[in-house]
Structures are given as structure tokens and as C-alpha cells.
KOLVEX-89463 format. One record per residue (C-alpha): residue number from 0; x, y, z. Coordinates in Angstrom, 2 decimals. Each point is the difference from the previous one (the first is absolute). Layout:
# residues N
NUM / X / Y / Z $
...
# end
This chain:
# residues 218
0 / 84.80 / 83.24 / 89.41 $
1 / -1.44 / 1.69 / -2.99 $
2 / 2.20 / 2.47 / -2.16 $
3 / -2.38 / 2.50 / -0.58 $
4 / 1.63 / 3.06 / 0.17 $
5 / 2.28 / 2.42 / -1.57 $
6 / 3.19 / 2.44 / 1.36 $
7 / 0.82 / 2.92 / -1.18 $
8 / 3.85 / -0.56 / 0.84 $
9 / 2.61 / 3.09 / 0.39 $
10 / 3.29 / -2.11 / 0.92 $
11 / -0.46 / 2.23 / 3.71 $
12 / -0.06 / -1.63 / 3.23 $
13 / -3.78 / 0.68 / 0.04 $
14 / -1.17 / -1.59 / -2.64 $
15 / 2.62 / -3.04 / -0.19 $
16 / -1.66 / -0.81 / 3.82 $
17 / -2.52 / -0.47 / -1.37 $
18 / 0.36 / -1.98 / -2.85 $
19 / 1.72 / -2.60 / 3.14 $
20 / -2.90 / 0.34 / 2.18 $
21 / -2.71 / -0.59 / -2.64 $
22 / 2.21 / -2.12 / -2.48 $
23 / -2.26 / -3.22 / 0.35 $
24 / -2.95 / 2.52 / -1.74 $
25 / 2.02 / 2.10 / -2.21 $
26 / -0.07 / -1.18 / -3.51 $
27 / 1.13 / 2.89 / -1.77 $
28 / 1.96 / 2.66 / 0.83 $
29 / 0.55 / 3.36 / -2.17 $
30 / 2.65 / 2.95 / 0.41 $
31 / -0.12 / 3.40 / -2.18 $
32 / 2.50 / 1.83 / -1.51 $
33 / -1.32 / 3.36 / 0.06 $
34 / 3.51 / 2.08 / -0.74 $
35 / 0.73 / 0.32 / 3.86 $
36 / 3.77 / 0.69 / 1.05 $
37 / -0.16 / -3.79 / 1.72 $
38 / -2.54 / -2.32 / -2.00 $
39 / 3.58 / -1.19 / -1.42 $
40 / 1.49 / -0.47 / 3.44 $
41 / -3.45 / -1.62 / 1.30 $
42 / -1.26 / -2.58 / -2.43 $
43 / 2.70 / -2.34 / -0.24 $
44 / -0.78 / -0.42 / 3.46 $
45 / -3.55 / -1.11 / -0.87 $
46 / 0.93 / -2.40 / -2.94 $
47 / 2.39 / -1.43 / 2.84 $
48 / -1.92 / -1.19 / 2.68 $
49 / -3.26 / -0.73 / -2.53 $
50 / 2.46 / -2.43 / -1.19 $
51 / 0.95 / -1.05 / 3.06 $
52 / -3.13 / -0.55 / 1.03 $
53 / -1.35 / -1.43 / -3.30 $
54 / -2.81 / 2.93 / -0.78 $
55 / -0.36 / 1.42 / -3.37 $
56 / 1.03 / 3.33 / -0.33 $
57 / -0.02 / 2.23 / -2.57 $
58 / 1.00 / 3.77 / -0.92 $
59 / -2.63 / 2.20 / -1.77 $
60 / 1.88 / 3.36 / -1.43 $
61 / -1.89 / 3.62 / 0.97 $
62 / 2.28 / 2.43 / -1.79 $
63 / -2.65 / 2.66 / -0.08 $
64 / 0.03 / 0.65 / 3.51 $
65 / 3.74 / 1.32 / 0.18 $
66 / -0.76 / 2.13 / -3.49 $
67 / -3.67 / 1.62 / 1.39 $
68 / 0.08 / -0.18 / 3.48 $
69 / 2.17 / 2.30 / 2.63 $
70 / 1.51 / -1.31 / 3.06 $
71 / 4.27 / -0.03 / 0.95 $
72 / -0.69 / -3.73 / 0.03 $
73 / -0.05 / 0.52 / -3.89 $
74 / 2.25 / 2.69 / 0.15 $
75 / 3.79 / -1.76 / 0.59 $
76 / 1.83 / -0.58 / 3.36 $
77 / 0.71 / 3.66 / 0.50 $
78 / -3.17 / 0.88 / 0.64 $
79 / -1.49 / -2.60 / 3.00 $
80 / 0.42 / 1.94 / 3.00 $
81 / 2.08 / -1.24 / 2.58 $
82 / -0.53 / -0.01 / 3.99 $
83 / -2.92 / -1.74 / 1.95 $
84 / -2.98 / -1.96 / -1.47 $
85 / -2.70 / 2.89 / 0.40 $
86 / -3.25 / 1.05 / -1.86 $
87 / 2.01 / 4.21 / -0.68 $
88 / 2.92 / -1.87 / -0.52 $
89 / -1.16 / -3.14 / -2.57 $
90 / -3.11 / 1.39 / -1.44 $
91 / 2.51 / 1.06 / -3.41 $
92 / 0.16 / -3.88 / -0.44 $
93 / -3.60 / -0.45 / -0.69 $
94 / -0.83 / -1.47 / -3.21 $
95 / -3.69 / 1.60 / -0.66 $
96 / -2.16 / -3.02 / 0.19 $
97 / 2.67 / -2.04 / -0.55 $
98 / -1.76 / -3.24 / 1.99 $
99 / -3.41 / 0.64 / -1.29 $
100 / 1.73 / -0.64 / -3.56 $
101 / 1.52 / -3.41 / 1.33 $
102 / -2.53 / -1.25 / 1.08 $
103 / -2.62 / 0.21 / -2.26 $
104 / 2.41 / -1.46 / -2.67 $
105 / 0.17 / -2.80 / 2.89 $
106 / -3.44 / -0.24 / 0.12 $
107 / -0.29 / -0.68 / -3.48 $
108 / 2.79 / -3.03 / 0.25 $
109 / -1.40 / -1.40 / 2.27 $
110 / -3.22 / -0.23 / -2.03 $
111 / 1.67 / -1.11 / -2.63 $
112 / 1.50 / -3.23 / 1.79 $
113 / -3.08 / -0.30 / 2.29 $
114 / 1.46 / 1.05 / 3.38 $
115 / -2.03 / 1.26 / 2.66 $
116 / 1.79 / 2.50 / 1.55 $
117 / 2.71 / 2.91 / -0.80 $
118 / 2.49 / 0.26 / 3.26 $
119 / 1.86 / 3.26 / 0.79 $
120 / 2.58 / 0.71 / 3.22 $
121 / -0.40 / 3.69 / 0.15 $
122 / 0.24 / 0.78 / 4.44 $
123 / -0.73 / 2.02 / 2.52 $
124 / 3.39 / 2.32 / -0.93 $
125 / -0.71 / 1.10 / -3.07 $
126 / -3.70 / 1.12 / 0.84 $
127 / 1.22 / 3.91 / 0.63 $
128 / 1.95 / -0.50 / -2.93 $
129 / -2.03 / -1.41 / -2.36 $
130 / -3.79 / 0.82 / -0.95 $
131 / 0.22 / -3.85 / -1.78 $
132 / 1.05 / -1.91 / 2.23 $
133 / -2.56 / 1.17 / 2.79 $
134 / -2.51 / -2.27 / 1.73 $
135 / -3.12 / 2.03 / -1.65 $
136 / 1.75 / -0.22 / -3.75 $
137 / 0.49 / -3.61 / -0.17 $
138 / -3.75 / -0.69 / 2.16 $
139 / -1.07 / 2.15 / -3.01 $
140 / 2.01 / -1.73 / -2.64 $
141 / -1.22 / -3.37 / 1.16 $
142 / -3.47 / 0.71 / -0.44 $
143 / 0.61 / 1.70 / -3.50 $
144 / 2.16 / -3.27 / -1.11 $
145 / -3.23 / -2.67 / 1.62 $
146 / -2.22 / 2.58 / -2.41 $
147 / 1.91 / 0.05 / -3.02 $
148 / 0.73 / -3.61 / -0.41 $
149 / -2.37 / -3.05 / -0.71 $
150 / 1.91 / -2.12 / 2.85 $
151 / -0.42 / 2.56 / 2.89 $
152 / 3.67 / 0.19 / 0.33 $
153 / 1.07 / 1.99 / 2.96 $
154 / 2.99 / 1.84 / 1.87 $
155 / 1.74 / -1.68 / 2.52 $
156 / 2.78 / 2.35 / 2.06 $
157 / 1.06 / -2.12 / 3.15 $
158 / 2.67 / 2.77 / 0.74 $
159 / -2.47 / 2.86 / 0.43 $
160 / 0.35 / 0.13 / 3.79 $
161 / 3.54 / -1.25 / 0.39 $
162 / 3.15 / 2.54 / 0.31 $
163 / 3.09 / -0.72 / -2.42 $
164 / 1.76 / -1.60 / 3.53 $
165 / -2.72 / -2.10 / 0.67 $
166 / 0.27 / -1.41 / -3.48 $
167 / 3.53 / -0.89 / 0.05 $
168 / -0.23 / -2.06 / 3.22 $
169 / -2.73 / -1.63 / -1.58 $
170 / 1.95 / -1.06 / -3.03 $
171 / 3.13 / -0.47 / 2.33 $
172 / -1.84 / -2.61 / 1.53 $
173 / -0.64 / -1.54 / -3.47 $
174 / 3.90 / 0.60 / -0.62 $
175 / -0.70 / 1.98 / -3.01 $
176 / 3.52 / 1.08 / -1.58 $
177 / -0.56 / 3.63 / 0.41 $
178 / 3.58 / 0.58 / -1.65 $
179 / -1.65 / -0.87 / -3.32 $
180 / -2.14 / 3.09 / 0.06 $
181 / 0.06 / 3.70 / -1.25 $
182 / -1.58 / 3.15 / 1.87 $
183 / 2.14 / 2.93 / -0.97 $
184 / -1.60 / 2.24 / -2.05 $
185 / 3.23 / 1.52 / -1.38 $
186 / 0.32 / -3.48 / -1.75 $
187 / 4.31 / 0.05 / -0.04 $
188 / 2.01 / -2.59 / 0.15 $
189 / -0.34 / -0.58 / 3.67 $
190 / -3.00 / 1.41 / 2.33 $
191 / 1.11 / 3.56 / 0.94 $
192 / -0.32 / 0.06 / 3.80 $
193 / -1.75 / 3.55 / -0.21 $
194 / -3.50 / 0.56 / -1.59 $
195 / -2.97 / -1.08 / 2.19 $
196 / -0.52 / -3.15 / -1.81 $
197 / 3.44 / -1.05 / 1.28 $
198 / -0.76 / 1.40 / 3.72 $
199 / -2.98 / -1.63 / 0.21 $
200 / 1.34 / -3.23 / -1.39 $
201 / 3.04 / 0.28 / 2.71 $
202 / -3.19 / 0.64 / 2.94 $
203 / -1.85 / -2.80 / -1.21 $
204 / 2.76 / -1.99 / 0.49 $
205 / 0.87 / 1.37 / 3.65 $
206 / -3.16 / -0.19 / 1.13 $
207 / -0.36 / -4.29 / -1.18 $
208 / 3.13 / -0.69 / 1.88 $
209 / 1.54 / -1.42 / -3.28 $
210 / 3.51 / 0.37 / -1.79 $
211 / -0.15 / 2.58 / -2.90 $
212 / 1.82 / -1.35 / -2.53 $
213 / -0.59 / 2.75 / -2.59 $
214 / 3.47 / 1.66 / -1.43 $
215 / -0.38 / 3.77 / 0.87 $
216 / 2.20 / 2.88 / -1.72 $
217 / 0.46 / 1.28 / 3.15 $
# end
């Protein structure tokens, strides 16, 4: 199969399912640093299994985001609200156009190294959430990325549809190590147990019938 497409690559259990599922076409795959509480905590986790797996990865630096841009994602572990994985209760953890950013950096690497296709694992969880990670915003973003590039590269996001659970049986059943992955957005030493990136990790878990592994505060 033809490696013809790039990741943008957290270290989270979304995106590292991914990477497994489409590793065969992945030939690059890219994490930013954008300042948050847990890019620290999460990209190690990428480097790891793109080395495991034998995909290039690299790490592009977006410093301005944390210094211009207002979110408690930027703002230090005190601030991420704790309790259930909610659009009242998350929405202080958006990162204004935080994906829209990624990806048309993405779009230009993968014109750069003639790929065909930028590949994103945003799901059906984070749609109340998150403006950019809704069906409509990456339909849009595709066509703006197949207009603004000589290739017609597009947008793929085979997670739109799926819920958080229903991606973690599907990488169980890959036996993706989901112990070497980050989702707390309080980025300490160990995932906090509390804020609704935690609670929905524990669900997700739950509801795919599989071990979690992840070392909880509490």
C-alpha cells in the first residue's frame, strides 16, 4: 500500500489508533507543541510508537498560541475544570481554532513531501465541545486544503462518526499499548482521575470491555 498520507499525532489514544490502523499509509506523522499543560506529557508518546512502528515523526514548535490565545488549556493545571466530559463543563479548554492552525501547517507538509492526504482523529465526543473538530469544519477544511494546493490534497477524518469507546475497542483489537498514552489535561506527573478528559478516558475504556491501565491520582 501507498504511504500517502500524513498524521497530525497528539500522543492520545485517538490519534495513536490511528496511526495503528492506517500505519501501512502513514508516512509522516507531526505533533505540536503549542504551550498546553500536557504537550510534554503527550508527545513522548508519539515519538514512541512512530518509532515503534517505523514512521517519521517530527515536532514543529507553536509558542504563539499559549502567549496570544486564551483557553485554561494554556492557562496551567489549576485551571481545567474537573467533573464530566461536557460542552458547559469543557468549553474553557478550547484552543480558538486551534485544529484549523494544524492542519493547514499539515497541509503544507504534506505538499512539501508529495503526500496526498492530511489525516486527523477528531470524533463524535468532542463535536459539542469543539467548533474544530465538527463534521461541517473539517468537510469545509478539506475542500479549502484540495483548493489551496497544486496536488488536490484533502482531509481524511475516519473517526468522525465513532465515540471515544468505540475507538478503543477498535485499537484493542489491534492491541495498541494504550498505557503509552497521555489524555489529562492537567498534564502532572500521573493522569489526575478528575477533569473530563480523565472521565471520559476511564468511559471509553468501560464501555470497550478492556483493562485501563492508566495510573490515576485517585
Amino acid at each position: 500500500m501507498e504511504k500517502d498520507s500524513i498524521l497530525i499525532l497528539s500522543g492520545g489514544v485517538d490519534s495513536t489508533t490511528l496511526l495503528y490502523e492506517y500505519k501501512d499509509r502513514i508516512a509522516l506523522a507531526v505533533s505540536f507543541h503549542y504551550g498546553s499543560n500536557h504537550n510534554d506529557k503527550e508527545i513522548p508518546f508519539a515519538k514512541y510508537h512512530c518509532k515503534k512502528l517505523g514512521i517519521n515523526h517530527i515536532t514543529i514548535p507553536l509558542a504563539f498560541m499559549k502567549e496570544y490565545f486564551k483557553s485554561s488549556l494554556l492557562s496551567g493545571s489549576e485551571a481545567i475544570p474537573e467533573g464530566s466530559y461536557d460542552d458547559e463543563n469543557m468549553k474553557s479548554t478550547v484552543v480558538p481554532f486551534r485544529n484549523g492552525i494544524m492542519l493547514s501547517i499539515a497541509a503544507g507538509l504534506a505538499e512539501t513531501n508529495g503526500l496526498k492526504h492530511v489525516m486527523m482523529a477528531n470524533h463524535s465526543g468532542d463535536h459539542a465541545i469543539y467548533p474544530d473538530c465538527r463534521p461541517q469544519f473539517a468537510l469545509a477544511m478539506s475542500k479549502a486544503i484540495e483548493a489551496g494546493t497544486y496536488d488536490g490534497i484533502t482531509l481524511e477524518t475516519p473517526y468522525t462518526h465513532l465515540t471515544k469507546g468505540e475507538i478503543v475497542r477498535r485499537g484493542g483489537e489491534m492491541g495498541v499499548d494504550y498505557s503509552q498514552t497521555w489524555s489529562c489535561y492537567k498534564g502532572g506527573s500521573v493522569h489526575c482521575g478528575k477533569c473530563g478528559t480523565c472521565q471520559e478516558r476511564k468511559e471509553a475504556f468501560a464501555y470497550a470491555g478492556i483493562p485501563d491501565k492508566t495510573e490515576y491520582e485517585e
